[in-house]
C-alpha positions in Angstrom: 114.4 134.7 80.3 116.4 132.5 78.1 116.1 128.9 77.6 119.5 128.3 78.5 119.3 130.5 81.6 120.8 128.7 84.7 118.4 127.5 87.6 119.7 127.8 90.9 118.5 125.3 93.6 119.0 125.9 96.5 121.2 124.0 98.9 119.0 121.5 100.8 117.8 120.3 97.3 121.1 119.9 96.2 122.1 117.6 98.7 119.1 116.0 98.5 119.7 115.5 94.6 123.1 114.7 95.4 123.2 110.8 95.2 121.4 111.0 92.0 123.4 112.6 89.9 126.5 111.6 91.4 124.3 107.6 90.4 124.0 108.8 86.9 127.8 110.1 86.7 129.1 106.8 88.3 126.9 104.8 85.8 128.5 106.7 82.9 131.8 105.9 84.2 131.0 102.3 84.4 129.8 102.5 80.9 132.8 104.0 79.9 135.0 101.3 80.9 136.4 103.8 83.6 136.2 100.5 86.2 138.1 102.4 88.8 136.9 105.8 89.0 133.1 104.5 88.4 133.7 102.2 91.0 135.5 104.5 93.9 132.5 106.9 93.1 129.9 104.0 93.5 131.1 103.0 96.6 131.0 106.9 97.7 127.4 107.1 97.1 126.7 104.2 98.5 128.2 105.3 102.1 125.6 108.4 101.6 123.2 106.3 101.3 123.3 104.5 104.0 123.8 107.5 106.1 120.5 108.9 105.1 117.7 109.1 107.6 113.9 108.5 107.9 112.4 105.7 106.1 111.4 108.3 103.4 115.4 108.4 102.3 115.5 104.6 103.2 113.5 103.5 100.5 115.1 105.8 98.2 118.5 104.4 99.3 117.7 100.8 98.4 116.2 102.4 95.0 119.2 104.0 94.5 121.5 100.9 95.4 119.3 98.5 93.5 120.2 100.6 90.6 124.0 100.5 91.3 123.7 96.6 91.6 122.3 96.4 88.5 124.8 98.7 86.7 127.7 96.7 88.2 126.5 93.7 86.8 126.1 94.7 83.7 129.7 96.0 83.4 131.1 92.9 85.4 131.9 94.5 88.6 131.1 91.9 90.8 132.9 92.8 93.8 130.3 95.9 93.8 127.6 93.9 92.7 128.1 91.6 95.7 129.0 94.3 97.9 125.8 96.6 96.9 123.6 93.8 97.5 124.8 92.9 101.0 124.2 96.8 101.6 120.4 96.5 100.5 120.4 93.5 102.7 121.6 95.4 105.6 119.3 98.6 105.2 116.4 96.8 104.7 116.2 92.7 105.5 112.6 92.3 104.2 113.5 93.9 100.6 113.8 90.9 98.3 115.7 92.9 95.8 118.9 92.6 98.0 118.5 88.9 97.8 117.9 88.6 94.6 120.7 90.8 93.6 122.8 88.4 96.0 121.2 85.4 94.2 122.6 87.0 90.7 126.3 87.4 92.3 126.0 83.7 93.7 125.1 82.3 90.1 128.0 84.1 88.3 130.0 81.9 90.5 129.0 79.2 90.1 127.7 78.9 93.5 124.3 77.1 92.8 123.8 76.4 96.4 123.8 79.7 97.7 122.4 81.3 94.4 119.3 78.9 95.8 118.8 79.9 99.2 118.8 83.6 98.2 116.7 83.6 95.2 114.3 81.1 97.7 114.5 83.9 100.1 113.8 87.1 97.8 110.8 84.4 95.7 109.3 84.5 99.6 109.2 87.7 100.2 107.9 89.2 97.0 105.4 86.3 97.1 104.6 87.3 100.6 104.2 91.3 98.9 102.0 90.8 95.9 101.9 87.0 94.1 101.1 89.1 90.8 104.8 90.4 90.7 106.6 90.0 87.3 109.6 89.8 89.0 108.0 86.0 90.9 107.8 84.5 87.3 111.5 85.4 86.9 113.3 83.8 90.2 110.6 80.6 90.0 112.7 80.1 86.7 115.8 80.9 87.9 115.4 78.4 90.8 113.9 75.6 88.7 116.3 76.1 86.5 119.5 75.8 88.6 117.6 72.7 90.2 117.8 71.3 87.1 121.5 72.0 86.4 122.7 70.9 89.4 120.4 67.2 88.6 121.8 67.6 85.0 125.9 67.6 86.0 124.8 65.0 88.2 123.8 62.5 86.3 126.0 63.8 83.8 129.1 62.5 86.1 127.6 59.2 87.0 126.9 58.4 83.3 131.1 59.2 83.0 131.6 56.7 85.9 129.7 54.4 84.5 131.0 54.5 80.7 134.4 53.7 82.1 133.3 51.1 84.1 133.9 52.8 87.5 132.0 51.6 90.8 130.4 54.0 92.6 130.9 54.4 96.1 129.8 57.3 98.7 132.2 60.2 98.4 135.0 60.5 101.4 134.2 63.9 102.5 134.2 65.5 105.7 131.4 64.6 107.9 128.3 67.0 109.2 127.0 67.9 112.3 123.0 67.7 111.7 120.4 67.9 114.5 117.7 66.6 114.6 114.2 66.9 116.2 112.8 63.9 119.0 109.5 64.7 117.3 110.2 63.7 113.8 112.4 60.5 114.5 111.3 57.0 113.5 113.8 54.9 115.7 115.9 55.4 119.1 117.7 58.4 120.0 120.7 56.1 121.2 120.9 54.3 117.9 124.5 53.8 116.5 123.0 55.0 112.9 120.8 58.2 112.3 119.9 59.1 109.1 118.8 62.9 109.3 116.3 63.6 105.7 116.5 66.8 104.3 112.9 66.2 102.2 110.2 68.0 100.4 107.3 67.0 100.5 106.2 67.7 96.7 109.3 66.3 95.2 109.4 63.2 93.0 112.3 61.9 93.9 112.2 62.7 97.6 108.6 60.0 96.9 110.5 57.5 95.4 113.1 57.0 98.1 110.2 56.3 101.0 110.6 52.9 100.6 114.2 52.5 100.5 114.6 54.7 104.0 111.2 51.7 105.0 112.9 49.0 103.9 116.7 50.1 106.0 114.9 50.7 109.0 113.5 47.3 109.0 116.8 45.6 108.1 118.5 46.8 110.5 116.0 47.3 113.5 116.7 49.2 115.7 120.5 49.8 114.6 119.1 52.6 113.0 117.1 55.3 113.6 115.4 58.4 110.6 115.0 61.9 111.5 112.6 64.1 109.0 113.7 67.8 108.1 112.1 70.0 106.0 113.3 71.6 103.0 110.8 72.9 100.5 112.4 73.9 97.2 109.6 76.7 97.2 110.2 77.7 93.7 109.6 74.8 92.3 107.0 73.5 94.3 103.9 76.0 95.0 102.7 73.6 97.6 105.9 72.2 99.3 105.6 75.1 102.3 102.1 74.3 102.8 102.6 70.5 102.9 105.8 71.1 105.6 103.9 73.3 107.2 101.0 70.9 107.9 103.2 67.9 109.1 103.7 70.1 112.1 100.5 70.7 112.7 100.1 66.8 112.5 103.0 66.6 115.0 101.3 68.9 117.4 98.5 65.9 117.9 101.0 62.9 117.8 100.7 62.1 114.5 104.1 63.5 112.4 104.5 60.0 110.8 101.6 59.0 110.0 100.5 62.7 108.2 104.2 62.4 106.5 103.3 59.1 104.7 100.2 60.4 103.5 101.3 63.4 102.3 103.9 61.6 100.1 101.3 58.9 99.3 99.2 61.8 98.0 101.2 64.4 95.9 97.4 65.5 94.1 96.2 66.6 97.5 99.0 69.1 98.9 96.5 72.1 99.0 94.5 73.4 101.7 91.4 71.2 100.9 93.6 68.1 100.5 95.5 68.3 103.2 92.5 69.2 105.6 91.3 66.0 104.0 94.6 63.9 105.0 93.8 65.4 108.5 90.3 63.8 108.7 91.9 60.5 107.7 94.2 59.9 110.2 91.7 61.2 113.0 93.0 64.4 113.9 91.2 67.0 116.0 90.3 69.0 112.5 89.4 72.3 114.1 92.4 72.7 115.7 94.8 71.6 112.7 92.4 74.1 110.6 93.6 76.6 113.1 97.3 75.9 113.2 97.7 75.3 109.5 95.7 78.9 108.9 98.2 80.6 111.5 101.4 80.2 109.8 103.0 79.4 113.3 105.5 77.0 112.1 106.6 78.6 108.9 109.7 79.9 110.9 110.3 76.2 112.0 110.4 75.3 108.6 112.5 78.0 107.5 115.2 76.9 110.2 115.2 73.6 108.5 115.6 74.8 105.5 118.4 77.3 106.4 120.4 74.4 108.6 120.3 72.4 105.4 121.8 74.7 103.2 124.6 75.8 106.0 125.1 71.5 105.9 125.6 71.3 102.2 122.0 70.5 100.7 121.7 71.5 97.3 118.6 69.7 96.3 116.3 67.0 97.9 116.0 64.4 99.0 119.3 65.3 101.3 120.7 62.3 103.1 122.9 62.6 106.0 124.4 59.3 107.7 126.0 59.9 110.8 127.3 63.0 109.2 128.1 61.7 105.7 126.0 63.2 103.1 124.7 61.7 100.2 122.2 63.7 97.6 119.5 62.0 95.7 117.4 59.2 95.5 120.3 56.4 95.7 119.7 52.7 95.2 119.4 50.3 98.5 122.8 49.2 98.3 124.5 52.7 98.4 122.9 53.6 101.4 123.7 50.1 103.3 127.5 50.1 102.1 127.6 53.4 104.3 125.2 51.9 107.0 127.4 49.0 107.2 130.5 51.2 107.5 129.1 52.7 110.3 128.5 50.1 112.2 131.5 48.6 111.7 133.1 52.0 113.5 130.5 51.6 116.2 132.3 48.2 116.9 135.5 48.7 116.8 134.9 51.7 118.9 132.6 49.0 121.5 135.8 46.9 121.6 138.3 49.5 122.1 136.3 50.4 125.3 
């Protein structure tokens, strides 16, 4: 037989074989410049793909789509980027490559917070898969990286403000709805201020402003009232989940507060020995805080914190909400009582009115 001579297949394999080379044809297309046709066939392939059955074809599918993703991309169509990786998502929501293509999407436009909380997610999940991954080293710097930007253009702006001689003052914006749990509040429920903390427990800054939030809450007695969320910038801090994790355990016996100062007293001792160590200090029953810390039973408490954050506009920590009004980073006494004081000044005109 000749070289050349054609090789049938027969029809099962064909279809089977279908989505590949109708990938590799699209890709050409896309390579081509040939934007339209590449991405009418992309799209095509993509609706075969998620028609196919059996987790066998599944995996294959999100294979097939990561590839697509990463070809659109690379040609700039980020419509089907974006599109391809909410397809991943929805075939398979435990396979981190659909969040991370997402993630990619999110940073071409400019949309830091969202770029984030995917790249937080997919980090998470390919962590929770095999911590040797390449791909880990790759989104840790991608999400310390737009951590820093964000810090960057915000000091950036306030050194503009301040060159020409501008006063700061809390932004007007639209106020938040932010709950907040009975558990972790320092202060009265009925208190005509709450400050709701978005925190982390291995961040710097998030350490610095203790005591500032300290030093309000005794000014202004019981005017005003903190509530603690959690919001560990996971890829940036290795030990953030661990520590958020483990001032639930602390609140399971009572003692949420008095865990949550240590911790940030203690940044060196954020690991498992350390914090079992923090446990034995403030009296807790240590074999049961060994066992809920061990069980991971509050890592989808955290998670909620975290996701309510980012749906409230957190981009970074520490995330301060008054009454609604957000303001991001660690800001100086003053700021924070300018917006107290507005506050209360509402509350009593609202007293007198009634």
């Amino acid at each position: 037989m000749a070289r050349d001579a054609l090789i049938l297949i027969p029809a099962s394999d064909a279809d089977r074989l279908r989505p590949y080379s109708d990938n590799l044809r699209a890709e050409i297309l896309l390579a081509e410049k040939k934007s339209a046709e590449g991405v009418a066939l992309m799209k095509e392939i993509e609706e075969q793909l998620r028609a196919s059955p059996g987790p066998d074809a599944r995996s294959q599918a999100l294979i097939q789509l990561d590839s697509i993703a990463r070809r659109a991309r690379e040609t700039e169509e980020w419509v089907l980027a974006e599109l391809t990786a909410e397809q991943m998502i929805e075939q398979d929501p435990s396979y981190a490559g659909g969040y991370y293509a997402k993630g990619l999407v999110a940073e071409h436009e400019g949309n830091s917070g969202l770029a984030m909380q995917q790249f937080g997610i997919a980090e998470k999940l390919w962590g929770e898969a095999d911590k040797d991954l390449p791909e880990l080293l790759v989104i840790r710097n991608r999400l310390t990286s737009e951590q820093t930007r964000l810090s960057q253009t915000r000091q950036e702006y306030l050194k503009q403000l301040r060159a020409r001689g501008a006063t700061l003052k809390p932004a007007q914006t639209n106020k938040v709805e932010v709950s907040f749990d009975p558990d972790r509040l320092r202060g009265s429920t009925h208190a005509p201020v709450m400050i709701v903390e978005f925190s982390d427990f291995q961040c710097p800054f998030c350490r610095k402003l203790q005591p500032t939030l300290k030093n309000l809450l005794a000014k202004y007695g019981g005017k005003v009232s903190l509530a603690y969320r959690d919001f560990p910038l996971r890829g940036m801090h290795g030990q953030a989940e661990l520590g958020a994790e483990s001032s639930r355990c602390a609140s399971e016996q009572g003692k949420f507060w008095e865990y949550h100062d240590l911790l940030f007293a203690n940044p060196d001792k954020l690991n498992r020995t350390g914090l079992l160590e923090l446990a034995r200090s403030v009296k807790l029953d240590e074999g049961a805080f060994e066992s809920c810390l061990s069980s991971g039973k509050h890592r989808a408490e955290v998670e909620r914190d975290l996701q309510d954050g980012i749906r409230a506009g957190v981009m970074g920590t520490p995330g301060i909400f008054i009454n609604g009004t957000l303001l991001s980073g660690a800001q100086a006494d003053s700021v924070f009582e300018r917006v107290i004081e507005s506050e209360l000044a509402n509350a009593g005109k609202k007293r007198a009115a009634n």
